[in-house]
C-alpha positions in Angstrom: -49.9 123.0 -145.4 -51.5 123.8 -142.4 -50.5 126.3 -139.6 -48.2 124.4 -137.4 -49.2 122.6 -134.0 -46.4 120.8 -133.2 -46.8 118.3 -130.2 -45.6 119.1 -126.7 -42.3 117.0 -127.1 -41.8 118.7 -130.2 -41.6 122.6 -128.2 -39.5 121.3 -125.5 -37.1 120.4 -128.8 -36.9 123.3 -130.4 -36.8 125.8 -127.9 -33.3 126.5 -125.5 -31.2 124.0 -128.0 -27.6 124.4 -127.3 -24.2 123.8 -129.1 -23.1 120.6 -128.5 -19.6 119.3 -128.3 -18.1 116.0 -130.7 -20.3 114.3 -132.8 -21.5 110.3 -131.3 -22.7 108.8 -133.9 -23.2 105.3 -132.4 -26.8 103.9 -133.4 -29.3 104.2 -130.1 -32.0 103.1 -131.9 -33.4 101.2 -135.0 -36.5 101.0 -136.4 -37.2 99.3 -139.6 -34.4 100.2 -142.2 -34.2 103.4 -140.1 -31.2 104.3 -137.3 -30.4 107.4 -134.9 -27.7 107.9 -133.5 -26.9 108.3 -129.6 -25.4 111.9 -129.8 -29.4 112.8 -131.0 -30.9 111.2 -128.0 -28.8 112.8 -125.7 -28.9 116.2 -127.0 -32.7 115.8 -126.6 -32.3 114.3 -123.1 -30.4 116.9 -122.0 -32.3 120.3 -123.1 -35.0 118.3 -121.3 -33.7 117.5 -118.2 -33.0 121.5 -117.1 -36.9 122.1 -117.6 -38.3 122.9 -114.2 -40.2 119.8 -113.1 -38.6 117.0 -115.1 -37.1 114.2 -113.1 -37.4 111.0 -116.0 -33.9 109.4 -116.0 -32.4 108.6 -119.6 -34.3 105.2 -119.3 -37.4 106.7 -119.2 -36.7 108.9 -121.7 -36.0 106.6 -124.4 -39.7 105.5 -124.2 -40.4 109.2 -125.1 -38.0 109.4 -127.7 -38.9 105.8 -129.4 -42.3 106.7 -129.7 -41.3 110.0 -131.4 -39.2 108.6 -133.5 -41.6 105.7 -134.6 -44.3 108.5 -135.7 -41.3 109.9 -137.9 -40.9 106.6 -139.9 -44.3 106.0 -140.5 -44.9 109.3 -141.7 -42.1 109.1 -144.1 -43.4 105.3 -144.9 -46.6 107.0 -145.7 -45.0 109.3 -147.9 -45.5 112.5 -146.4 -42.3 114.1 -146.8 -42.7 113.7 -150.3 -45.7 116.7 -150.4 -45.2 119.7 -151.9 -46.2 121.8 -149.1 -43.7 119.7 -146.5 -40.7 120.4 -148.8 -41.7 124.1 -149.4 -41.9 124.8 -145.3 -39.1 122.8 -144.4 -36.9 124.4 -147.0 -37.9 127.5 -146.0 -36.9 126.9 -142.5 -33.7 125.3 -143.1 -32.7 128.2 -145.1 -33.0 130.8 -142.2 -32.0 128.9 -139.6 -28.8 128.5 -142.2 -28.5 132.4 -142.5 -28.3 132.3 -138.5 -25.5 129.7 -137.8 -23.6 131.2 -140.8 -22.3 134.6 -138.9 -19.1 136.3 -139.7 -16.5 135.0 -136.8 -15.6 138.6 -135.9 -18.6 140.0 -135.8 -20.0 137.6 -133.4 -16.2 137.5 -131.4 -17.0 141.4 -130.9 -20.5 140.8 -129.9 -19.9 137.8 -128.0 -17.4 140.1 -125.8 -19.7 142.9 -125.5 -22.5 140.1 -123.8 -19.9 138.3 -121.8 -19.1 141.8 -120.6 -22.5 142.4 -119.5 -22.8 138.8 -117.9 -20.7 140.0 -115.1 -22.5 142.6 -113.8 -25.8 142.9 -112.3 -28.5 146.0 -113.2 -31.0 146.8 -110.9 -33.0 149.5 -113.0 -35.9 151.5 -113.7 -37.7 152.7 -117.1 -40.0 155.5 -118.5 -41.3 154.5 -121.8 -43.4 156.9 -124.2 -44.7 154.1 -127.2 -44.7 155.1 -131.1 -46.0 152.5 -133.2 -43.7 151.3 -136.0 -44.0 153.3 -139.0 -45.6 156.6 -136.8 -45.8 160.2 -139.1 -43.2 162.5 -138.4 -45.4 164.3 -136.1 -45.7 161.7 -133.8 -42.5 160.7 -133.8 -41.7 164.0 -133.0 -44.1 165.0 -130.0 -43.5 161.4 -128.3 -39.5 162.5 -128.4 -40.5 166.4 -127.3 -42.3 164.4 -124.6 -39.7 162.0 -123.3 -37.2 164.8 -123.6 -38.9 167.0 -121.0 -39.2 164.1 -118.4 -35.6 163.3 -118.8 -34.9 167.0 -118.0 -37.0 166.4 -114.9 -35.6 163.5 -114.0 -32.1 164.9 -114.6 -32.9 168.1 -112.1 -33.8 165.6 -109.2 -37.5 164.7 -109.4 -38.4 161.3 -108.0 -37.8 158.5 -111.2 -40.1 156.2 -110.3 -42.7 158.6 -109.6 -42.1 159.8 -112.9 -42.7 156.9 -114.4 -45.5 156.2 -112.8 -47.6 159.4 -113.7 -46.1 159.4 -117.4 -44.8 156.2 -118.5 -46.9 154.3 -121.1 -45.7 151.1 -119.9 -48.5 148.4 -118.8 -46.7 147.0 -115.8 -46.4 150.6 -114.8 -49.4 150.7 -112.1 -47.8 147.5 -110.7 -43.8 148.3 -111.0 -44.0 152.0 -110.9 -41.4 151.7 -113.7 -38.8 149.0 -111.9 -37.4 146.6 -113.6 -35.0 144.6 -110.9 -32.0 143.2 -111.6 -31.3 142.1 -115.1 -27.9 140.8 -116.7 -27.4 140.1 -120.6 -30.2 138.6 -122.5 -32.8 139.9 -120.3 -33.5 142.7 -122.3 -33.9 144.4 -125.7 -30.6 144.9 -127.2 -30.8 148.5 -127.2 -32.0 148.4 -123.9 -29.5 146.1 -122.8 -26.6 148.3 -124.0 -28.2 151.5 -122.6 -28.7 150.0 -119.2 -25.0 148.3 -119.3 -23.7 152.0 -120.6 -25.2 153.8 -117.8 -23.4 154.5 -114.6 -25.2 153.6 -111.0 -27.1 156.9 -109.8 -27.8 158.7 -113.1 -29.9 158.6 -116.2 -29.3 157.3 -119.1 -30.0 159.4 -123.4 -32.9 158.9 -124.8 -32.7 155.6 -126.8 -35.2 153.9 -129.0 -36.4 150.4 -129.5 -39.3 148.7 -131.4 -41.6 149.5 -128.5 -40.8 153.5 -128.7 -38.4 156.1 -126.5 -37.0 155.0 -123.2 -35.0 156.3 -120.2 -33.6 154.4 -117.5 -32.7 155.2 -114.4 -29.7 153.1 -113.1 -30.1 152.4 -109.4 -27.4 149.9 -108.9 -24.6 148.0 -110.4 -23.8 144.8 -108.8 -21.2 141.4 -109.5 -23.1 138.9 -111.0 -22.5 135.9 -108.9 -24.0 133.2 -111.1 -26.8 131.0 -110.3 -27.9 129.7 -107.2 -29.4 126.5 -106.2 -31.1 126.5 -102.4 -33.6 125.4 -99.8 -35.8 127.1 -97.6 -38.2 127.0 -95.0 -41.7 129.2 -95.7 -44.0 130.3 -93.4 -46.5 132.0 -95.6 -49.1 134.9 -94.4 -51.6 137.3 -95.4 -51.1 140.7 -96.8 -51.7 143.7 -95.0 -52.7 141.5 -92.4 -50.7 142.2 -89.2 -51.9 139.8 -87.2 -51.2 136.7 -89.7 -47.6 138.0 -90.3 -46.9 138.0 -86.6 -48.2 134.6 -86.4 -45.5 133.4 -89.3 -43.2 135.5 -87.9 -43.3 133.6 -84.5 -43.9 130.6 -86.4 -40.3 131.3 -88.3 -38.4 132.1 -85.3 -39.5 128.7 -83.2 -38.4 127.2 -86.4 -35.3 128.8 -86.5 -34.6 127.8 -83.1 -35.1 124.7 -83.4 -32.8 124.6 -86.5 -30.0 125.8 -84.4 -30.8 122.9 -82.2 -29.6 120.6 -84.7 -32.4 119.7 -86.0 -32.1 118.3 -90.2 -33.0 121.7 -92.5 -34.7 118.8 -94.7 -37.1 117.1 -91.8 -38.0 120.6 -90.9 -39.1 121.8 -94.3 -41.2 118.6 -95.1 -42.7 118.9 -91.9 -43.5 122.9 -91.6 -42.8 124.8 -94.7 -45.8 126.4 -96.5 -43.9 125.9 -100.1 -45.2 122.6 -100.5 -43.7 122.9 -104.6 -40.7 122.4 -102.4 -41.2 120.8 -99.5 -41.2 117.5 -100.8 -37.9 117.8 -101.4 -36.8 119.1 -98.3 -36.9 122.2 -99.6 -34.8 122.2 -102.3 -35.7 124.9 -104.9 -34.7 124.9 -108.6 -31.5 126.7 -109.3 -32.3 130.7 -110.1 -30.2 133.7 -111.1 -30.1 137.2 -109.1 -33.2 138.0 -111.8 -35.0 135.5 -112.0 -36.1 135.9 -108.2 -38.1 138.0 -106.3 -35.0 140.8 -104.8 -35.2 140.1 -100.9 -35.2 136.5 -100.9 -32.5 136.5 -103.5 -30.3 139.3 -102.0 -30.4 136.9 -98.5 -29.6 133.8 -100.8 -26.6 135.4 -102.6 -25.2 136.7 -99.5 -24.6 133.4 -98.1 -21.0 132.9 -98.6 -20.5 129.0 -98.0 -22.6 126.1 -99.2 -24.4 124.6 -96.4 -24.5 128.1 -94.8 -28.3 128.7 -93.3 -29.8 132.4 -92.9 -31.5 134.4 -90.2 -35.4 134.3 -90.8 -35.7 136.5 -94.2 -38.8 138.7 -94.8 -40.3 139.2 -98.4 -43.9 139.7 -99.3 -45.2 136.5 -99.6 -43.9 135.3 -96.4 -40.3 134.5 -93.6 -38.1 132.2 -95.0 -35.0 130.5 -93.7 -32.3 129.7 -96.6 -29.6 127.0 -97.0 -27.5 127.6 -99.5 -26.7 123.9 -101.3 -24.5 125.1 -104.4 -23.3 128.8 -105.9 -22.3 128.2 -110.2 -20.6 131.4 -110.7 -20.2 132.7 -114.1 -17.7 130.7 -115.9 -14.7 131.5 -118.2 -15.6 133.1 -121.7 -14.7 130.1 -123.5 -17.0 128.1 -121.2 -20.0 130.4 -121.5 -19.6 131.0 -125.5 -21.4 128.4 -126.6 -24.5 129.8 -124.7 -23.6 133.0 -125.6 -23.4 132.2 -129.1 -27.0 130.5 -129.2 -28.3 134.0 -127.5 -26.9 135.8 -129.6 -28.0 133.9 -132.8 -32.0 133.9 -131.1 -31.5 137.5 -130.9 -30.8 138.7 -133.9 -27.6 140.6 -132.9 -25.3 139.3 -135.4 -26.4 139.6 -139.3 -23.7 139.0 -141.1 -22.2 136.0 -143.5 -19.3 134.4 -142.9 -17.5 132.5 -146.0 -18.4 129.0 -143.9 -19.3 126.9 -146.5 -23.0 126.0 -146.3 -22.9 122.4 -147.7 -20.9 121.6 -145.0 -22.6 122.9 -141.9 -24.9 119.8 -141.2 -21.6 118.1 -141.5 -19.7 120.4 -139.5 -22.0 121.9 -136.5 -24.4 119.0 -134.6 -26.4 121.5 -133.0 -27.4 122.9 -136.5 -28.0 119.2 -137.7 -30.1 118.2 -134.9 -32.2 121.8 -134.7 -33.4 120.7 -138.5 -34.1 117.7 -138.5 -36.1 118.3 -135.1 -38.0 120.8 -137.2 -38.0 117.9 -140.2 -39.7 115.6 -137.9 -42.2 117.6 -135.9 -43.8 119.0 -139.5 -44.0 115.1 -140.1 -45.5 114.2 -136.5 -48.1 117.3 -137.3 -49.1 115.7 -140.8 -49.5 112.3 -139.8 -50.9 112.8 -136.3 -53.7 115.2 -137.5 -54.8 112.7 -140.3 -54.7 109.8 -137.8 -55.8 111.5 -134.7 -56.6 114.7 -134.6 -59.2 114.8 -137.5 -60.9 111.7 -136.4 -61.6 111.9 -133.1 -64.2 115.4 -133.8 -65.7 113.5 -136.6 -66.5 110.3 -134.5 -70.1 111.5 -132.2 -70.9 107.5 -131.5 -67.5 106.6 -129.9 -67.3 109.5 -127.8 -70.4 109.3 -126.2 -69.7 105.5 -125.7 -65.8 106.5 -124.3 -68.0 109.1 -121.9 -70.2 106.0 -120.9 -67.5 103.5 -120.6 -65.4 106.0 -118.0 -67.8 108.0 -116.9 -65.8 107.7 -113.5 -63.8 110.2 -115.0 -66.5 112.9 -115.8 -67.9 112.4 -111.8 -66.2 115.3 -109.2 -64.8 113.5 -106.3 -67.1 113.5 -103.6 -67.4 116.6 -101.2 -66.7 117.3 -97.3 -68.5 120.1 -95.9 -67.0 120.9 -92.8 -63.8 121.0 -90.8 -60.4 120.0 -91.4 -57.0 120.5 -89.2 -53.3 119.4 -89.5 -51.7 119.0 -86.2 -48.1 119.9 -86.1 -47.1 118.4 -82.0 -46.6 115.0 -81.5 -48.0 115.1 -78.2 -51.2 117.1 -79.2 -51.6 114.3 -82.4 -51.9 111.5 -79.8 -54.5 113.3 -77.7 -56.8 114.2 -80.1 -56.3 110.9 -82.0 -57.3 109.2 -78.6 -60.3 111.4 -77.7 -61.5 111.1 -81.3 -61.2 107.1 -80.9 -63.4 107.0 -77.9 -66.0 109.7 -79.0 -67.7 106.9 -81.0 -68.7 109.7 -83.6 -70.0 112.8 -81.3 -67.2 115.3 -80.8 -66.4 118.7 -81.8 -62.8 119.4 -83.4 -62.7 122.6 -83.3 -63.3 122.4 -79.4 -61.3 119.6 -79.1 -58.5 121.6 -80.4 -59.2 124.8 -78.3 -58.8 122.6 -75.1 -55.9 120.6 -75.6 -53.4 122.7 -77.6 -51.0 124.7 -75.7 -50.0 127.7 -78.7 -51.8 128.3 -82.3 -49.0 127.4 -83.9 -49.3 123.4 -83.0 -52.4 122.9 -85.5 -54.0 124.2 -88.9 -57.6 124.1 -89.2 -59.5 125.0 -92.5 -63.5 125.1 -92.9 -65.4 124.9 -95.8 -66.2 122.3 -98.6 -63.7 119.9 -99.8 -63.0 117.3 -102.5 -62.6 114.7 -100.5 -63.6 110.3 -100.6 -66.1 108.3 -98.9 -66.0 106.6 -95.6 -62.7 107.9 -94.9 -61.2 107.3 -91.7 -60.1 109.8 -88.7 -57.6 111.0 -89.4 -57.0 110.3 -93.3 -54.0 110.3 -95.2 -53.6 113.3 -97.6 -52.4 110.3 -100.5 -55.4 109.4 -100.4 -57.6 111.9 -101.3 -58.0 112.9 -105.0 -56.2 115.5 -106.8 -58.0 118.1 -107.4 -58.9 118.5 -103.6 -56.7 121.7 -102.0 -56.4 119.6 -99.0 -53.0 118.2 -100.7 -51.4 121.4 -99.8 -51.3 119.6 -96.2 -48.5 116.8 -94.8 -50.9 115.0 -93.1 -52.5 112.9 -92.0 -55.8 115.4 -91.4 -58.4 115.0 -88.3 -62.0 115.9 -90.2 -65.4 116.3 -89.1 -68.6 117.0 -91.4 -70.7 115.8 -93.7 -69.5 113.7 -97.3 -71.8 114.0 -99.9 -70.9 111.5 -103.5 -71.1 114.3 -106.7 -73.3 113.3 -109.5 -71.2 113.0 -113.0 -70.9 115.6 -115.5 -73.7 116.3 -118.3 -72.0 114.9 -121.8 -72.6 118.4 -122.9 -70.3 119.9 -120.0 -67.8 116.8 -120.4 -66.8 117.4 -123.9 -63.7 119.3 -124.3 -62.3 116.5 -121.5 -64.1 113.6 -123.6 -62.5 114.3 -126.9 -59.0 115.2 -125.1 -58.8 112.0 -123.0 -60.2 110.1 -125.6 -57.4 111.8 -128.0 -55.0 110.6 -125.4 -56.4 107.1 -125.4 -56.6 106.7 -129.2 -52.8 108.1 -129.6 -51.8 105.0 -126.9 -53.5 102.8 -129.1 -51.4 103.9 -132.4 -48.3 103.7 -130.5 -48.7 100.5 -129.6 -49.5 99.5 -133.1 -46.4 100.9 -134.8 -44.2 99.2 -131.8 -45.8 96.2 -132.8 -45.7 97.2 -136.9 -41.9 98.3 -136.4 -40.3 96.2 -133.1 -38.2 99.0 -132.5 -34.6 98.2 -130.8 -33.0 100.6 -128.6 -29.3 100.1 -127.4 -30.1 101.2 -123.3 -26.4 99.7 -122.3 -25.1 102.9 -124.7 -27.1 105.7 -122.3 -26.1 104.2 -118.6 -23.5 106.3 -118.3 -25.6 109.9 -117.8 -24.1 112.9 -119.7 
């Protein structure tokens, strides 16, 4: 069989699956002779729905997971799981992910401890690394230890660790980190890392320990409670680096915004209508929820330090810009019981329990969801490779005449928007909106903006003007809404609406040649549409959406 490229749907699957609770085996959906059971479909549905960015409810989901599900059945209707070379790869599979879920319960009790142990404290660390490839001669191995041994002795007599690391450490990141690492918790790390770090007192420096990478010390700066995860808002007033100047002007931007705030003034109106996040703004500045390491140290430290929800911060400094935080919801670190069955799948992904238990193995698919659903998730995506690279993948290279005829037919899609060449601005005052709005009204075509601007707005920070060359769409008005303009234009960074002036000139479309790799994916995209909508005619799937209304 073929090396494995499993569809997107099919990654998000596989990866981050979690131990699931009691077994629903109500039937969600049908298809032909075929049934799956509801206790599948939400155990998909919910791995999805922590993925940064996804927002489909369960009833948009189930169009995802039908259409999955009907490649499945016509795969198998083709016979495809009957191959030699889908039964040898999916046996072989089954059988180590078998070997993982079968672990001696003591063993992983002890380890399982050992992590939740770790879970509750925060590291903020450094590391010196001297690499030795697997399998180095003896020599090798014995001048990169001779080597790491000295610099511990240095490091130990009071010499600057990070400097250290930065002169000697054969780490990549070390011209960028200088050796630091952050803060880091269980499952961040190595193993052997991990437990050296977690072994290490705040101040000092830890033996010389080994991992597949080659001899490390670390250099424990700090040992902190780890508080959980954090979900917040914030306003951001971005600026340049080592740029003075700009980060005075967000500075004083920050602080009017602040005072404001204080006013009374909604956090959420505020960040839709000033913040420079605009991955966040839209939301009113609600961010994702994120652990002590999973941000960037300043922000988080302010974040964490916020000891209610609803609690809002002085103006916070970090290098990409000031920020004001509200702090929506703190999860702390729950129970051990709670937190096992993520510890458990951690554990299993990291190799840090080997041994068998005397679970018998006949009955695991029976016994443990999470393993049942993992396999047959691996079952069906080497069935969705099979069948969509015979109907789809393979075809669509071979056929030269319908892709120059799908080029032709949307050639709309192969044309760049049209570009401005000129000026844009974003005004941020009410009062300095209506003026230029009215002066640009009356102008009858001959103004300048820029001039406009200079003469009517009372303090920098009321406007945002940008020059240069923009995708951007014909006979727009003054000002235009940012919906309007196309996608790929960095103008939709802005709130809107924008006051432009210049010239818009229409693109000409791409050469076929150039258009290609976008031809055969779109047309890969539209020929996968058109097989779906065959086997939902073929099959007349029937899913039960009364069964998913209550969300899990």
């Amino acid at each position: 069989m073929k090396s494995i490229r499993i569809p997107a749907l099919l990654l998000i699957l596989i990866v981050n699956f979690s131990f699931l609770g009691a077994q629903d085996s109500s039937p969600v959906l049908t298809i032909g002779d075929e049934t799956f059971q509801l206790g599948e479909f939400w155990h998909v549905y919910n791995k999805n729905r922590h993925l940064a960015g996804f927002e489909e409810t369960p009833q948009q989901f189930a169009d995802r997971f039908i259409n999955y599900k009907l490649k499945v059945v016509e795969a198998k209707a083709k016979g495809l799981d009957t191959l030699a070379s889908f039964k040898d790869e999916y046996s072989k599979y089954a059988g180590e992910l078998k070997s993982a879920f079968l672990v001696d319960s003591a063993a992983l009790k002890e380890s399982a401890r050992e992590a939740y142990s770790n879970m509750q404290e925060l590291v903020n660390a450094s590391h010196l690394l001297i690499t030795l490839a697997e399998g180095a001669l003896p020599q090798d191995t014995l001048k990169a230890y001779n080597t790491i041994a000295e610099l511990r002795s240095r490091a130990l007599a009071g010499e600057d660790f990070n400097l250290l690391a930065e002169n000697y450490s054969q780490d990549p990141s070390v011209m960028q980190n200088r050796g630091s690492l952050g803060y880091f918790s269980a499952f961040r790390m190595i193993y052997p890392f991990e437990k050296a770090a977690f072994a290490t007192q705040a101040g000092s420096v830890s033996p010389i320990i080994r991992t597949d990478f080659g001899y490390h010390i670390i250099k424990v700066h700090e040992r902190i409670p780890n508080k959980g995860k954090i979900r917040v808002a914030h306003i951001m007033k971005m600026y340049e680096a080592n740029r003075p100047d700009s980060e005075l002007r967000a500075k004083e931007a920050i602080d009017s915004i602040y005072q404001v705030l204080k006013g009374g003034e909604s956090f959420e109106k505020l960040a839709a209508k000033f913040s420079d996040d605009k991955n966040s703004s839209d939301r009113g500045g609600e961010m994702y929820p994120f652990t002590m390491a999973e941000m960037y140290p300043d922000f988080a430290l302010a974040a964490f330090n916020l000891e209610s929800d609803g609690e809002v911060s002085e103006p916070v400094k970090t290098t990409y810009g000031w920020h004001i935080i509200k702090r929506i919801e703190l999860t702390p670190v729950g129970g051990f019981e709670d937190e096992l069955p993520y510890i458990t799948n951690m554990l299993s992904r990291h190799g840090r329990v080997e041994s068998v238990s005397d679970m018998k193995a006949q009955n695991l698919a029976l016994d443990n969801p999470a393993y049942r659903y993992l396999v047959n998730e691996y079952y069906d995506g080497l069935l969705i490779f099979e069948i969509s690279d015979r109907e789809i993948w393979q075809n669509v290279g071979k056929d030269t005449l319908a892709l120059q005829e799908y080029y032709r037919d949307n050639i709309r899609e192969y044309t760049p928007a049209p570009l401005m060449t000129g000026t844009v601005c974003e005004i941020f005052d009410d009062r300095l909106f209506r003026k230029v709005l009215k002066i640009v009204a009356n102008s009858e075509g001959s103004y300048n903006l820029v001039q406009i601007l200079k003469q009517n707005a009372r303090k920098p920070e009321q406007f945002k003007l940008d020059e240069g060359e923009f995708a951007f769409v014909l006979n727009a008005p003054n000002p235009v809404e940012v919906a309007v303009l196309p996608a790929s234009s960095v103008l939709k960074q802005y709130k809107g609406p924008l006051f432009w002036q210049g010239e818009v000139r229409e693109s000409e479309p791409l050469p076929y040649s150039e258009s290609l790799g976008q031809v055969m994916s779109s047309y890969q995209q539209y020929k996968e549409q058109e097989w779906v909508e065959a086997l939902r005619e073929k099959y007349q799937p029937r899913f039960n959406y009364d069964l998913i209304k209550r969300k899990r």
